[in-house]
Gaussian input, Z-matrix of N, CA and C with variables (Angstrom, degrees):
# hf/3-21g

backbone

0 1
 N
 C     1     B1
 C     2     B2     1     A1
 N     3     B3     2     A2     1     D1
 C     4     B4     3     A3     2     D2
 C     5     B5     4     A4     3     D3
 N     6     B6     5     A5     4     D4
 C     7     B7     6     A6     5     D5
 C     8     B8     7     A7     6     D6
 N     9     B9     8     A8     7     D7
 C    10    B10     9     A9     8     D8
 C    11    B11    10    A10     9     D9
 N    12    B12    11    A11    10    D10
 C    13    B13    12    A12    11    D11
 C    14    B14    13    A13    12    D12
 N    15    B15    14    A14    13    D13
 C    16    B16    15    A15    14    D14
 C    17    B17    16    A16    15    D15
 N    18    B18    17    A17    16    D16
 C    19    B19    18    A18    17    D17
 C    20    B20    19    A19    18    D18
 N    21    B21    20    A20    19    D19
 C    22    B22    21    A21    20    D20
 C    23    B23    22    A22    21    D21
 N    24    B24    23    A23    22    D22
 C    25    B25    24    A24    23    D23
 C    26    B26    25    A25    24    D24
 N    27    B27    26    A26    25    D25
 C    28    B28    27    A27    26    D26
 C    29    B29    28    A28    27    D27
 N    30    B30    29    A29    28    D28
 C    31    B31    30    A30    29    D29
 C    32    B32    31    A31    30    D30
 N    33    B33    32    A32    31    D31
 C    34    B34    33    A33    32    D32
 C    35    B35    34    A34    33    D33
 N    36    B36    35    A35    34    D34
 C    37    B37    36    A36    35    D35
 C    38    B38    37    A37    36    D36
 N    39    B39    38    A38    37    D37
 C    40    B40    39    A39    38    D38
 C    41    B41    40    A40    39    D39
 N    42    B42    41    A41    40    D40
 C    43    B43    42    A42    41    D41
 C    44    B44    43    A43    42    D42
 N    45    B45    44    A44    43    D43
 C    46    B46    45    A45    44    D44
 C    47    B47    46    A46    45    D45
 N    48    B48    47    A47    46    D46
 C    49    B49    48    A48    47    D47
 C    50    B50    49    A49    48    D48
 N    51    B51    50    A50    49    D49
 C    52    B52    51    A51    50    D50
 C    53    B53    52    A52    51    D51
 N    54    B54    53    A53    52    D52
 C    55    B55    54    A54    53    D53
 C    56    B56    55    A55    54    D54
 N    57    B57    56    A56    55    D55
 C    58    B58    57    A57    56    D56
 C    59    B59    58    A58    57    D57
 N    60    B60    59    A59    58    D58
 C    61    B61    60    A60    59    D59
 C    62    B62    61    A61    60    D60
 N    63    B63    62    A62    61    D61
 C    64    B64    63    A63    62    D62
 C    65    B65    64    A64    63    D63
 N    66    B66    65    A65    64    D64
 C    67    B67    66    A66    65    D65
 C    68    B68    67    A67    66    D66
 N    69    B69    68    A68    67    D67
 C    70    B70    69    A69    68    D68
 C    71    B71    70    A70    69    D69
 N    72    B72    71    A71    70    D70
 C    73    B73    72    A72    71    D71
 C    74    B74    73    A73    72    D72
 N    75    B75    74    A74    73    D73
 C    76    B76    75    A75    74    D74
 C    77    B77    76    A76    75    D75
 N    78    B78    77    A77    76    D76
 C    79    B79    78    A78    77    D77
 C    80    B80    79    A79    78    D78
 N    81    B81    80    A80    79    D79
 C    82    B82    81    A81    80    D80
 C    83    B83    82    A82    81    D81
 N    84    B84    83    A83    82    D82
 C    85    B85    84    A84    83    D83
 C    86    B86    85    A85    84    D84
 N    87    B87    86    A86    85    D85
 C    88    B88    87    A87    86    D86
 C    89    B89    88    A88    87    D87
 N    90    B90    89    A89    88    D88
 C    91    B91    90    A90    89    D89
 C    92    B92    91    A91    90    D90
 N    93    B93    92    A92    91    D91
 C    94    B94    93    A93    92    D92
 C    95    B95    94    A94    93    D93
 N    96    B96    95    A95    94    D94
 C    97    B97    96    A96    95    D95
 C    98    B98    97    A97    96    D96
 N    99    B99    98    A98    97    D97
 C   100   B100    99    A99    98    D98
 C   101   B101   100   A100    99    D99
 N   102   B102   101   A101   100   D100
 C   103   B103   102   A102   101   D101
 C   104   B104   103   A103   102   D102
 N   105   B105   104   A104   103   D103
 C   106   B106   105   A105   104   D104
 C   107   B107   106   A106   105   D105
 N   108   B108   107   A107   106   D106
 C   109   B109   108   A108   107   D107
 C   110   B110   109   A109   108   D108
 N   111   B111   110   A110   109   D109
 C   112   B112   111   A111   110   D110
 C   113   B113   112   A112   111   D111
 N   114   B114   113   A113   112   D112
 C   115   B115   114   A114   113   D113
 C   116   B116   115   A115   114   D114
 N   117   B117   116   A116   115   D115
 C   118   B118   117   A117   116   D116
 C   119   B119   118   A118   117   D117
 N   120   B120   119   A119   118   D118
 C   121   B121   120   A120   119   D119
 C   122   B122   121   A121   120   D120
 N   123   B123   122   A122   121   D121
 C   124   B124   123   A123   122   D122
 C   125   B125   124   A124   123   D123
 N   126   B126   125   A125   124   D124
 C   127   B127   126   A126   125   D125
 C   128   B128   127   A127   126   D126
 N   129   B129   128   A128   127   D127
 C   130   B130   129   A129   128   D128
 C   131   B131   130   A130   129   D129
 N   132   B132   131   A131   130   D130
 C   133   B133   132   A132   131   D131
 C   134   B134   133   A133   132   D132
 N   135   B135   134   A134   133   D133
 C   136   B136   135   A135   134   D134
 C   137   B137   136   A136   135   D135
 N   138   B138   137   A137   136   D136
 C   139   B139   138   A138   137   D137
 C   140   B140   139   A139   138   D138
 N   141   B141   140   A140   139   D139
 C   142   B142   141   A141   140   D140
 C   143   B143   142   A142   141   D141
 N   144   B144   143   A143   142   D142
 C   145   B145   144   A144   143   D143
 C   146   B146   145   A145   144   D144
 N   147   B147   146   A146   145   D145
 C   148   B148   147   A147   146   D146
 C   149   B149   148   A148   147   D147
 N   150   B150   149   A149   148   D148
 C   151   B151   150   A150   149   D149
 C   152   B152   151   A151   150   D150
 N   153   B153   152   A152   151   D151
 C   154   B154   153   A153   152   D152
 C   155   B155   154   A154   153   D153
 N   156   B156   155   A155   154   D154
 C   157   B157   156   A156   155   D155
 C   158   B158   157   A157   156   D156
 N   159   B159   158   A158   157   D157
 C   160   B160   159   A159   158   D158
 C   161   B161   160   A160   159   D159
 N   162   B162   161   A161   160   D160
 C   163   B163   162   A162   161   D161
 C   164   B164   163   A163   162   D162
 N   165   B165   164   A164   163   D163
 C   166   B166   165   A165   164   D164
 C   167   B167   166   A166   165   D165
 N   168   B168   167   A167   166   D166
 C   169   B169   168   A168   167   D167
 C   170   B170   169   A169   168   D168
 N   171   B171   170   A170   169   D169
 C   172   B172   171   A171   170   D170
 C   173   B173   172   A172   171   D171
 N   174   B174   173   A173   172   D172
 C   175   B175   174   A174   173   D173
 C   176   B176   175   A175   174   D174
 N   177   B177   176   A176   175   D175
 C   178   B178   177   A177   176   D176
 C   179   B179   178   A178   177   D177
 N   180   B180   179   A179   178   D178
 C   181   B181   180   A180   179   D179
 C   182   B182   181   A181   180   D180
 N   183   B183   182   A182   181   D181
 C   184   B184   183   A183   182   D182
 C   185   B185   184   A184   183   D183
 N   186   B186   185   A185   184   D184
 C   187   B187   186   A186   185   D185
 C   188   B188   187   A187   186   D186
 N   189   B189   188   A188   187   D187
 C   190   B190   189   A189   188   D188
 C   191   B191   190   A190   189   D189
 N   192   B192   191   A191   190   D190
 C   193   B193   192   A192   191   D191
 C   194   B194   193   A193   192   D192
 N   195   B195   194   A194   193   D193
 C   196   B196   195   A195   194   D194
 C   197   B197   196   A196   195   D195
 N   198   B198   197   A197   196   D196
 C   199   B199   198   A198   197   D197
 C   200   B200   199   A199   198   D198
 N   201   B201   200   A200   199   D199
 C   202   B202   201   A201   200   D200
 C   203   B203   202   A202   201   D201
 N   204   B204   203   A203   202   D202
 C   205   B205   204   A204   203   D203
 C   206   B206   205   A205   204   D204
 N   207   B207   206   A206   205   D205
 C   208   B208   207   A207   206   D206
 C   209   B209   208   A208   207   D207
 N   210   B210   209   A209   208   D208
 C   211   B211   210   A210   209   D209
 C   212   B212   211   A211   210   D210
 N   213   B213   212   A212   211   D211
 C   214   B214   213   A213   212   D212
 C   215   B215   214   A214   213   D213
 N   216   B216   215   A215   214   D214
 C   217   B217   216   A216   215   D215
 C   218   B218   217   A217   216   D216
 N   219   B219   218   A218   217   D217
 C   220   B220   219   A219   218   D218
 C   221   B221   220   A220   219   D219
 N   222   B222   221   A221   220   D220
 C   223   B223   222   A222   221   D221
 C   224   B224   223   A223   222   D222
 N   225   B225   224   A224   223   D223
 C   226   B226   225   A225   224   D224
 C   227   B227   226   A226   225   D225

   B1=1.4555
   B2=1.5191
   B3=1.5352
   B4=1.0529
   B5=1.3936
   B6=1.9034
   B7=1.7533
   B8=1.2402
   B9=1.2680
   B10=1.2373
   B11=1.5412
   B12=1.6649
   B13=1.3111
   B14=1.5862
   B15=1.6157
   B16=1.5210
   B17=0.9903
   B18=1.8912
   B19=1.2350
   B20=2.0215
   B21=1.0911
   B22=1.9562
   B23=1.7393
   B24=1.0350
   B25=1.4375
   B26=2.1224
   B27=1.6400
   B28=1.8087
   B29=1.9692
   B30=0.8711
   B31=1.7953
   B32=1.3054
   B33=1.1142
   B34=1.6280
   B35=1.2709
   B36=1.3456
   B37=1.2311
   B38=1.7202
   B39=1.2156
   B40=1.7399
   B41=1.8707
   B42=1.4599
   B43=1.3574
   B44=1.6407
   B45=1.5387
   B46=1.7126
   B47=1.3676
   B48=1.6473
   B49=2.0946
   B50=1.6480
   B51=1.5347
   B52=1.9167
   B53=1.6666
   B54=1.2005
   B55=1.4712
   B56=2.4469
   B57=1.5937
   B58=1.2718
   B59=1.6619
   B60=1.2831
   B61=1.3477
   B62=1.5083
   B63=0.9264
   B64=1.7601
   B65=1.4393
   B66=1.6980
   B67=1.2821
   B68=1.3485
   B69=1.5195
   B70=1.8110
   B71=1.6833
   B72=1.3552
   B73=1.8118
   B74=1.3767
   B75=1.6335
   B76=1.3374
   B77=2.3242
   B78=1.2229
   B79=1.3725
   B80=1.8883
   B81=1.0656
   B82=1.7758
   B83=1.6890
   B84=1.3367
   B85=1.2133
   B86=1.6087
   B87=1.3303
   B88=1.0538
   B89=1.7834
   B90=1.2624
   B91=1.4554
   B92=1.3716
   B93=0.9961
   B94=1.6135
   B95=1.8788
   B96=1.2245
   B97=1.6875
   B98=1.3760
   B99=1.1063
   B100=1.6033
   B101=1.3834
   B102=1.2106
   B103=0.8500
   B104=1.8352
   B105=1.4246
   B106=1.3460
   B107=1.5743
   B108=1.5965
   B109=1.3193
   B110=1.7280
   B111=1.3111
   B112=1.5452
   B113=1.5582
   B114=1.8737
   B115=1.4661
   B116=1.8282
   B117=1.2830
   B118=1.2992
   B119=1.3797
   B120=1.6678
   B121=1.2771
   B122=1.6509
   B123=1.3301
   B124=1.6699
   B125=1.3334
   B126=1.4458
   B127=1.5759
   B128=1.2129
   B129=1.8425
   B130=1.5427
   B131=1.5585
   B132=1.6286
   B133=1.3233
   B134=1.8500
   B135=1.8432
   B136=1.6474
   B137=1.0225
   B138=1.2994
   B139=1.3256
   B140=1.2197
   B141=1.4992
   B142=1.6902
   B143=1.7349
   B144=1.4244
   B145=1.8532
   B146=1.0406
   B147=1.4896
   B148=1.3753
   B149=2.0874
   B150=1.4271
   B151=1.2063
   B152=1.3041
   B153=0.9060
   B154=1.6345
   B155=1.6923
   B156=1.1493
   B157=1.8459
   B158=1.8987
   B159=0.9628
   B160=1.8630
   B161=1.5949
   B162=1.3243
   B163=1.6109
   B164=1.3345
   B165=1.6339
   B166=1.0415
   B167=1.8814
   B168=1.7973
   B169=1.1705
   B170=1.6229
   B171=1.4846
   B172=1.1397
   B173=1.3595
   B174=1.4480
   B175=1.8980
   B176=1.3758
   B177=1.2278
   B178=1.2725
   B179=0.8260
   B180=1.4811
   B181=1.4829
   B182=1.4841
   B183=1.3125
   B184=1.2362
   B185=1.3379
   B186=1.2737
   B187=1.8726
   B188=1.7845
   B189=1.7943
   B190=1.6226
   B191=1.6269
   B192=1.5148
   B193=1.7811
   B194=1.6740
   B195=1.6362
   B196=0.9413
   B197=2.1374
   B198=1.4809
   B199=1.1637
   B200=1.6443
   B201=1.2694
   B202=1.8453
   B203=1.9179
   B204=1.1673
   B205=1.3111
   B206=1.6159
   B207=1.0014
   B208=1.5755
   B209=1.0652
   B210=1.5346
   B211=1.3401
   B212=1.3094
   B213=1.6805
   B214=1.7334
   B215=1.3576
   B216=1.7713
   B217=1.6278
   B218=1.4265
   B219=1.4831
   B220=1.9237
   B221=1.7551
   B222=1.3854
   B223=1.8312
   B224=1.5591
   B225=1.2635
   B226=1.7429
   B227=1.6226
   A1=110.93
   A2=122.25
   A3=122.10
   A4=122.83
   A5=92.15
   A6=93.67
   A7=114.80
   A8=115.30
   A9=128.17
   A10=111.72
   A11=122.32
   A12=115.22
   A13=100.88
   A14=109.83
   A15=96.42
   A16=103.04
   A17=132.55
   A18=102.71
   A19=106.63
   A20=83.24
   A21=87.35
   A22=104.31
   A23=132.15
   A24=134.42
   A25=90.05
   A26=89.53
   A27=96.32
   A28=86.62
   A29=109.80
   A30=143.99
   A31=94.44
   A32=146.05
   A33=149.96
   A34=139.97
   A35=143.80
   A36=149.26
   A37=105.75
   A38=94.23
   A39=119.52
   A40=101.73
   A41=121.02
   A42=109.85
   A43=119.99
   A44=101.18
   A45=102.81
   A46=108.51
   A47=111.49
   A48=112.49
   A49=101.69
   A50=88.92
   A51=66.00
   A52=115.89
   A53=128.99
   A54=120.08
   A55=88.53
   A56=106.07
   A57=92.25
   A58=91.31
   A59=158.70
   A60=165.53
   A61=77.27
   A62=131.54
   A63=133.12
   A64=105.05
   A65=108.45
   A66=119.90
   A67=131.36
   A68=98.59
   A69=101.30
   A70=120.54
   A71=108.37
   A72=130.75
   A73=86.76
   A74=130.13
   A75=111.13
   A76=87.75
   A77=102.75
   A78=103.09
   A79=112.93
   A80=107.39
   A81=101.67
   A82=111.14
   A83=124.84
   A84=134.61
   A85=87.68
   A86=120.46
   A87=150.53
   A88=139.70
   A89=114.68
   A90=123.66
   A91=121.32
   A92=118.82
   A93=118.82
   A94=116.04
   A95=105.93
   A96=110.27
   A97=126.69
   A98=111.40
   A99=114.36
   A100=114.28
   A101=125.32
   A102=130.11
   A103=123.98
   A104=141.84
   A105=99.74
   A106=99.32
   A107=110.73
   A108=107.00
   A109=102.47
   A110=109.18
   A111=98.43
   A112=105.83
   A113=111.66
   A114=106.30
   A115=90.83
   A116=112.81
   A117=121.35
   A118=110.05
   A119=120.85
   A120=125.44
   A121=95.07
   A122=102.13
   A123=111.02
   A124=103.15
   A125=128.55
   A126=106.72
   A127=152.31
   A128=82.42
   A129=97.48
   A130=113.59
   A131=100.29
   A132=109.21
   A133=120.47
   A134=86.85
   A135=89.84
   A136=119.86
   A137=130.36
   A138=162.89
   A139=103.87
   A140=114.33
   A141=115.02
   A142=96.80
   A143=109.74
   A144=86.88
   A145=145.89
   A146=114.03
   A147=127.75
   A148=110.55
   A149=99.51
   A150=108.03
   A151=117.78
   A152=130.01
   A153=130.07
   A154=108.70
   A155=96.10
   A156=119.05
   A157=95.52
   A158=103.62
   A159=104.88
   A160=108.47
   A161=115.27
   A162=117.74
   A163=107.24
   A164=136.08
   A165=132.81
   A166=83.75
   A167=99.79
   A168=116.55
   A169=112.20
   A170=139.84
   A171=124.26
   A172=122.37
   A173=107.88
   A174=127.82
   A175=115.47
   A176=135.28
   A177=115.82
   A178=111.15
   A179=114.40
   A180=150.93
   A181=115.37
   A182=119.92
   A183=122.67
   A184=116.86
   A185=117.26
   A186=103.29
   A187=98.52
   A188=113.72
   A189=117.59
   A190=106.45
   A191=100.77
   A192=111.33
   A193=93.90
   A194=100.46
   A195=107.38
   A196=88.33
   A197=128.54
   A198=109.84
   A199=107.75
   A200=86.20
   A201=98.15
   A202=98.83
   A203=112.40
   A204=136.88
   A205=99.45
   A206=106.76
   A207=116.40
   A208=101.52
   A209=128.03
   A210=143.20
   A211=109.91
   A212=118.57
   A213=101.10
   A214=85.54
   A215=89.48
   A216=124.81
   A217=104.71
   A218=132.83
   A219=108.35
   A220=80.65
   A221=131.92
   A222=100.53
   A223=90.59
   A224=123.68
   A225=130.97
   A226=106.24
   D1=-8.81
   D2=164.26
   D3=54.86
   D4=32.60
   D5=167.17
   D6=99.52
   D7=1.21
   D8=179.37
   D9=-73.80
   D10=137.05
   D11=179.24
   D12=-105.74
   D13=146.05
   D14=-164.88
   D15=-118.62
   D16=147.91
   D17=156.39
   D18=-121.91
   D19=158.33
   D20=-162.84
   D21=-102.17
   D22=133.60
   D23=-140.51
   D24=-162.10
   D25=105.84
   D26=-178.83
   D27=-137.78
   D28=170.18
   D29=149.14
   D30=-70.61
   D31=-88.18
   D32=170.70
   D33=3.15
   D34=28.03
   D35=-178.47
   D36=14.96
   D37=-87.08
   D38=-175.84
   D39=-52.60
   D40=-61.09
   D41=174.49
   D42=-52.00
   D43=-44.14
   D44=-175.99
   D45=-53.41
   D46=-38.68
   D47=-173.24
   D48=-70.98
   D49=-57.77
   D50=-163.96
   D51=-74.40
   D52=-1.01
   D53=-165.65
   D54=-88.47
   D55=-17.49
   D56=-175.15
   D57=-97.70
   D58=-4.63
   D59=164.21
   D60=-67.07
   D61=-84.92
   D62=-157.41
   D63=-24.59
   D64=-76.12
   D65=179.01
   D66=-57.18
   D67=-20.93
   D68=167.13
   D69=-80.66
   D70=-21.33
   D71=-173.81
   D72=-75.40
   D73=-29.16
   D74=-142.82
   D75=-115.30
   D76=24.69
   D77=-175.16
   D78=91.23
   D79=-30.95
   D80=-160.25
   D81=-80.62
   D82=137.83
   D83=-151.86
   D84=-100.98
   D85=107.99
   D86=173.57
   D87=-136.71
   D88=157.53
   D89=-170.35
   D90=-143.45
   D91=147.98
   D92=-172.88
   D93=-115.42
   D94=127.18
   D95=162.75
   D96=-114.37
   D97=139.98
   D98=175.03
   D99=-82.04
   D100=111.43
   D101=-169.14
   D102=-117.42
   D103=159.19
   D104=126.81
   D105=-137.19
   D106=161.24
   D107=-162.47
   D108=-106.90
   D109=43.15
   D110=157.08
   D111=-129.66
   D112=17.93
   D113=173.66
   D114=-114.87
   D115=130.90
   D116=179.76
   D117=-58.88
   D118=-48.43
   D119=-178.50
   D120=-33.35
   D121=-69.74
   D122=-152.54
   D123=-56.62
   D124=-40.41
   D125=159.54
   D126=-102.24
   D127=41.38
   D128=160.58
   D129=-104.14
   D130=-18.89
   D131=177.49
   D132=-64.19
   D133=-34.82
   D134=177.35
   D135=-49.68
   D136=-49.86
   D137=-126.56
   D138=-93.29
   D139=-45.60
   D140=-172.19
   D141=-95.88
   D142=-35.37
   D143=154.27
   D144=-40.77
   D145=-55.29
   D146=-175.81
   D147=-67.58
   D148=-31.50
   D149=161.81
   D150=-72.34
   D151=-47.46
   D152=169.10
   D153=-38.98
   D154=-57.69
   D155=-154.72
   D156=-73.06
   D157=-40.23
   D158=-168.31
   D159=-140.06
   D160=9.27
   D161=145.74
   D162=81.52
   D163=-0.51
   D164=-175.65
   D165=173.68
   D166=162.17
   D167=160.73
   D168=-125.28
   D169=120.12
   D170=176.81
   D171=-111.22
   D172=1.14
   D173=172.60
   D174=-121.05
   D175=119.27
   D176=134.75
   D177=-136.88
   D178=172.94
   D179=-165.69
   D180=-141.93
   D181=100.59
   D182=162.24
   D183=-68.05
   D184=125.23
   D185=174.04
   D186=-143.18
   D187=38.78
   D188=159.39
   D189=-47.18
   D190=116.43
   D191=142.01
   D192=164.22
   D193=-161.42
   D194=-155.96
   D195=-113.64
   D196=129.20
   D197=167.54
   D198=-107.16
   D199=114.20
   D200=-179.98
   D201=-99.70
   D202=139.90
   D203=-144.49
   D204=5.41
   D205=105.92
   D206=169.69
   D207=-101.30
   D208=158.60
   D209=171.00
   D210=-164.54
   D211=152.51
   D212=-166.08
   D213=-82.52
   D214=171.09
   D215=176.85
   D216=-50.33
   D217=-26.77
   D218=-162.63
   D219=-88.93
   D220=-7.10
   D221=-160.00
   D222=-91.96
   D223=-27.30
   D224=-175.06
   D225=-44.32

């Protein structure tokens, strides 16, 4: 991730902790929000967290849904 600080943003209690435990076990300086992204409030709320927490955002990546059998692109 090359230094990247992350912050991890689910509906999920239990997914939001351990997927940010994961990334902290695994070295990466990260944080978690509860979010959900079909109430606007909540992602406006993210937003001024992640700004709060690391003072700016200069990446994102939306990746909301559900991946039912996912597999990467070279096995397809």
């Amino acid at each position: 991730m090359e230094g990247a600080k992350v912050v991890i943003a689910d509906f999920n209690d239990n997914a939001l902790n351990t997927t940010v435990t994961e990334f902290k076990e695994a070295g990466y300086e990260a944080f978690g929000v509860k979010v959900n992204v079909a109430v606007e409030k909540d992602i406006r709320a993210m937003i001024a967290k992640t700004i709060n927490y690391y003072g700016r955002i200069d990446i994102l990546v939306n990746n909301a849904g559900v991946g039912d059998n996912m597999q990467a692109a070279a096995n397809v």
